[in-house]
N, C-alpha and C positions, 0 to 999 in steps of 0.2 A: 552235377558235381557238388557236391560237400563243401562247407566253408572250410579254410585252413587257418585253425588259429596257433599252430603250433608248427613253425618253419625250422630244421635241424639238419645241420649239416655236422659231420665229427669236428667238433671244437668251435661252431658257430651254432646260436639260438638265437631266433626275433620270435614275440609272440604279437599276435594282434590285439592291440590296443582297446581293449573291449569298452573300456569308458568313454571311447568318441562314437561307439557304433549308436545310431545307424547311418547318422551324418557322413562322416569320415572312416576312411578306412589306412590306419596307419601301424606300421611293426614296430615293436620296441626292441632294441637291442638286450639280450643278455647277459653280461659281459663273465659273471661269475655267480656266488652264492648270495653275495650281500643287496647284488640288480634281482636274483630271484627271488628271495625274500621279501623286495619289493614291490615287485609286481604282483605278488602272491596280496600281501594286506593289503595293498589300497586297490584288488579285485580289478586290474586290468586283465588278469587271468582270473578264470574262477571257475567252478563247476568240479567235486571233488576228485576226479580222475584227473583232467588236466593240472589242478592243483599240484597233484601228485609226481606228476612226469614232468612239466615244468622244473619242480623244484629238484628232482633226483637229477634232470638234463642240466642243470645251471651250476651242480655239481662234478659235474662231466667235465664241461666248459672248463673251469678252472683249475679242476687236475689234470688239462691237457696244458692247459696254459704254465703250470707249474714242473718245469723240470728241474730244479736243483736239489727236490730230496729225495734221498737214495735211502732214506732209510725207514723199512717198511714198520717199524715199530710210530715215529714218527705220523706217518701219511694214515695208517690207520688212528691215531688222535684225532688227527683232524679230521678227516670222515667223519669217528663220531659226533665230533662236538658240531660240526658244521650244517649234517643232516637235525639233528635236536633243536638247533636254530631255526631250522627251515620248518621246522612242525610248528615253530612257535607264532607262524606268521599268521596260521589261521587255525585254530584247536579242535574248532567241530570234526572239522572232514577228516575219518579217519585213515583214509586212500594212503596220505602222505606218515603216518606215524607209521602202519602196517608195514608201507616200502621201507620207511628208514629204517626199522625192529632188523627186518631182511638183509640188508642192505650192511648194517653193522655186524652181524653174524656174518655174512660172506668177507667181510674185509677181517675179521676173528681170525676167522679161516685160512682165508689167505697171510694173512700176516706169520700168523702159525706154521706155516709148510715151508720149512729153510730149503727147500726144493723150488721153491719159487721167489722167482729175483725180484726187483721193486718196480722192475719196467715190465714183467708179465704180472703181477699185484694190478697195476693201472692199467693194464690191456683187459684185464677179465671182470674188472670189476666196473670200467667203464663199459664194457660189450654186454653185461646186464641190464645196466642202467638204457641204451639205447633200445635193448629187446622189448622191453616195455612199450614203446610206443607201436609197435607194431602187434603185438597181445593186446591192447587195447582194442584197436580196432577190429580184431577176430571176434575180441568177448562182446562188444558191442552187437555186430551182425550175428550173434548168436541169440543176444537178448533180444535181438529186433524179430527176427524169428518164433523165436518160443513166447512172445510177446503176442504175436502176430494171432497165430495161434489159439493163446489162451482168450484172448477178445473176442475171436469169431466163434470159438466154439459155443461160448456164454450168452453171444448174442440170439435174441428172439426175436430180431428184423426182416428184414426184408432181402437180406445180402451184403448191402452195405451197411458201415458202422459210423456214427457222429464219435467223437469222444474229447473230450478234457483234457487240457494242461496246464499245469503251473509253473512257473521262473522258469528257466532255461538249461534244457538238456540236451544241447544235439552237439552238430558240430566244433561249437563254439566252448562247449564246456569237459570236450574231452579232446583223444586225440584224432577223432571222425566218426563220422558215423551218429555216434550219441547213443544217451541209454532210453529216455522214456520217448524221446525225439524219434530215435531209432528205430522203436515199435511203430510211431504213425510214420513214419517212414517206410518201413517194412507194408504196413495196411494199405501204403498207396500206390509202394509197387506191385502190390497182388492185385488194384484196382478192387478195392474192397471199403477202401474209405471215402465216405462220403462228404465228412467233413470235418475238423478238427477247431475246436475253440481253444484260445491260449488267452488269458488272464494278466495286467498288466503287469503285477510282482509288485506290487509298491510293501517300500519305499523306494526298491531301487531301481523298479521298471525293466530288472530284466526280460520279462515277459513281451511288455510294448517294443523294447530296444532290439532283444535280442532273437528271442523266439518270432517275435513277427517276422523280423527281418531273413531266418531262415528260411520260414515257411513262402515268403514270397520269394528269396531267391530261388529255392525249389519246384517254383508254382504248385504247391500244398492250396486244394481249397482251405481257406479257413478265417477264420473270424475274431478280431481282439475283443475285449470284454476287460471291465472295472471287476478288481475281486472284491466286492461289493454284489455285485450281479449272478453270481454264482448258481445263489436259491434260485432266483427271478429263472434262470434259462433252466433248471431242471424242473421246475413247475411248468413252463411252457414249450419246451422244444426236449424230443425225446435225444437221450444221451443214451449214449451203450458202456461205454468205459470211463473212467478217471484213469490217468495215468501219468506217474510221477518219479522222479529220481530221487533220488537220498545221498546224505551227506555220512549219515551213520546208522546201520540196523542193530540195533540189542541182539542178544542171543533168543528171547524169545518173539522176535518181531517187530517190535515200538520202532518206529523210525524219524531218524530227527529228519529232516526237511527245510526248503525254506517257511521261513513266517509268512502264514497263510496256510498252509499245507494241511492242520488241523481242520480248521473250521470248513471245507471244504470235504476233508473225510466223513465228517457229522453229517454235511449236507448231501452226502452222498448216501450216506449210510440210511438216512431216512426217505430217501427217493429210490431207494433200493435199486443203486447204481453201482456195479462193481468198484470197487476202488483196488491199483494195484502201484506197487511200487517197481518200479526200473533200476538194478544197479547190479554193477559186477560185485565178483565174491568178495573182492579188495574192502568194499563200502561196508561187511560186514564183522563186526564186533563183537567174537563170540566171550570174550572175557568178561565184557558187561552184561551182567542177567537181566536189567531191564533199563528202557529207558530213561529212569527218577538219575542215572548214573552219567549222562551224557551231557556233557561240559556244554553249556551253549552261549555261545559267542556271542557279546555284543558292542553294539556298533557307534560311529560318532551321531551326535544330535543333528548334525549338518543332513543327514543323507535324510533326515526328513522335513526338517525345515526351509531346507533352498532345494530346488531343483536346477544344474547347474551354477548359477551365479546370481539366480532369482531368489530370492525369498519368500515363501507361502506360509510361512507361519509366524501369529504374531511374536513379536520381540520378543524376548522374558520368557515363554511359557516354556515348562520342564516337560521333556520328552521320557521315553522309553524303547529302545529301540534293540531289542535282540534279533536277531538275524534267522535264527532258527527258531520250530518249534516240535514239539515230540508229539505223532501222533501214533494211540494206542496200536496193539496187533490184533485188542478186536475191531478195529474199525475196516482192518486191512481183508483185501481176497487172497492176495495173494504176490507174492514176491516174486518177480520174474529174474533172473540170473542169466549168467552163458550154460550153465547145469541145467536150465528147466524153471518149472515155476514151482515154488512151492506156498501151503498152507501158513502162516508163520509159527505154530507149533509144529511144522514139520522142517524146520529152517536148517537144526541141524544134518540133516540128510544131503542138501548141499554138499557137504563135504568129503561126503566118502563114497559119491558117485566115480 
């Protein structure tokens, strides 16, 4: 069974507290917009489909909690302005901007139609907001699939497949299932994977914290690794796939990622190791033509100079610490989606399957 980082009942949300894992395992209450927006920046949620649903659920939360405005010109204000806030909590991931774009349009709509009172306004608009969490997890085991799939056909092994991961895509960064997680997921229930490497993530170790700790709750063979060691184990241990999620695809491909996500395309690219990205259609941006376009977020000095309450680096010295980084669409094979996998010059086709 799946980790559950997203608990939702109509008008109650806890998410799991992903900054104590793997230690501790504890829920944070949601109470409304301004707890979601919090949880969202200081990354006790994270992974940009949870990001996403998190924060559209936290606005659930608080239009149930709010009954005294009847008047749908009002309640549509605040929608807007409350979702634009929620975007602002973390900019990369475009999961969250797409749903709010959606999300404002429906409430347009609804506001508009003097056939709809202000208590069927917040019935319809909050029953979209929950349907998401349940589409997630579809579009997930769809990517895990055509995922599945695209790896085995590629492979020129023996049956089974070794493969790559970096930061954290599974249960823990959506709302089940997972996207790149998803796929070695899929490979292990076909009993086809042999075995799966995952990469610490630093600076923020979602990889050691998070990704290990799925894969052994799941009893996934597999293996942590320094993203330092990358080259090292594709020069000496044969790999079949790379496989990664995103936070944002350009219209031609380029995909932001976590930092790290690059240099590991490269090292791929020259070991002539597929490299493919994991992400539902939400992750994808087709209004941006390429990735020089995609905002990348960065982060406090802390998340690389202490490690919890430790300090590793000396006093004084100036950091650098972006969160993301963009890597090319030639470096990519191929984009796996709930539609299929495509080419990233065939990326728009996604769309009008």
């Amino acid at each position: 069974m799946g980790l559950e980082s997203i608990k939702y009942k109509k008008g109650y949300l806890e998410v799991l507290d992903q900054l104590l894992l793997p230690l501790q395992t504890r829920y944070v209450k949601v109470m409304g917009v301004e707890d979601g927006w919090k949880v969202i920046n200081k990354m006790q949620v994270r992974g940009a489909p949870a990001i996403a649903i998190v924060g559209c659920l936290s606005l659930a939360v608080e239009l149930l909690k709010d009954d005294d405005t009847n008047d749908k010109k009002i309640i549509r204000q605040e929608i807007e302005g409350k979702l634009n806030y929620l975007v602002s909590a973390r900019p990369t991931a475009v999961n969250i901007k797409l749903a709010a774009d959606e999300l404002i349009n429906l409430a347009n709509t609804l506001s508009a139609n003097e056939a709809i009172s202000p208590a069927e306004f917040k019935d319809r608009f909050i029953n979209t907001i929950e349907a998401m969490l349940t589409k997630d997890i579809e579009d997930n085991k769809a990517i895990g699939k055509f995922g599945c799939e695209a790896i085995l056909n590629g492979s020129t092994g023996d049956g089974s497949v070794r493969v790559l991961t970096h930061c954290n895509t599974g249960s823990l960064a959506t709302a089940g299932y997972g996207t790149a997680l998803g796929v070695i997921r899929s490979l292990h229930t076909s009993k086809r994977l042999e075995h799966v490497y995952c990469t610490e993530t630093r600076p923020y170790n979602q990889g050691a914290r998070l990704t290990a700790y799925e894969l052994v709750h799941e009893k996934i063979p597999s293996t942590l690794i320094v993203d330092s060691m990358v080259s090292a184990l594709m020069n000496t241990r044969r790999i079949d796939a790379v496989v990664v999620g995103a936070d944002r695809v350009a219209a031609n491909g380029d995909t932001a990622n976590k930092i790290g996500t690059y240099q590991i395309a490269i090292v791929a690219k020259y070991h002539d190791v597929p490299f493919y990205i994991a992400a539902p259609l939400t992750s994808i941006d087709m209004s941006l033509t390429t990735g020089d376009k995609i905002k990348i977020e960065e982060r406090p000095d802390r998340e690389m100079t202490h490690i919890g309450e430790h300090r590793i680096a000396a006093p004084g010295i100036n950091c650098w610490n972006p969160a993301f980084d963009v890597t090319p669409a030639a470096l990519i094979t191929g984009i796996i989606t709930e539609k299929g996998v495509f080419s990233p010059d065939k990326l728009k086709e996604a769309f009008v399957i």
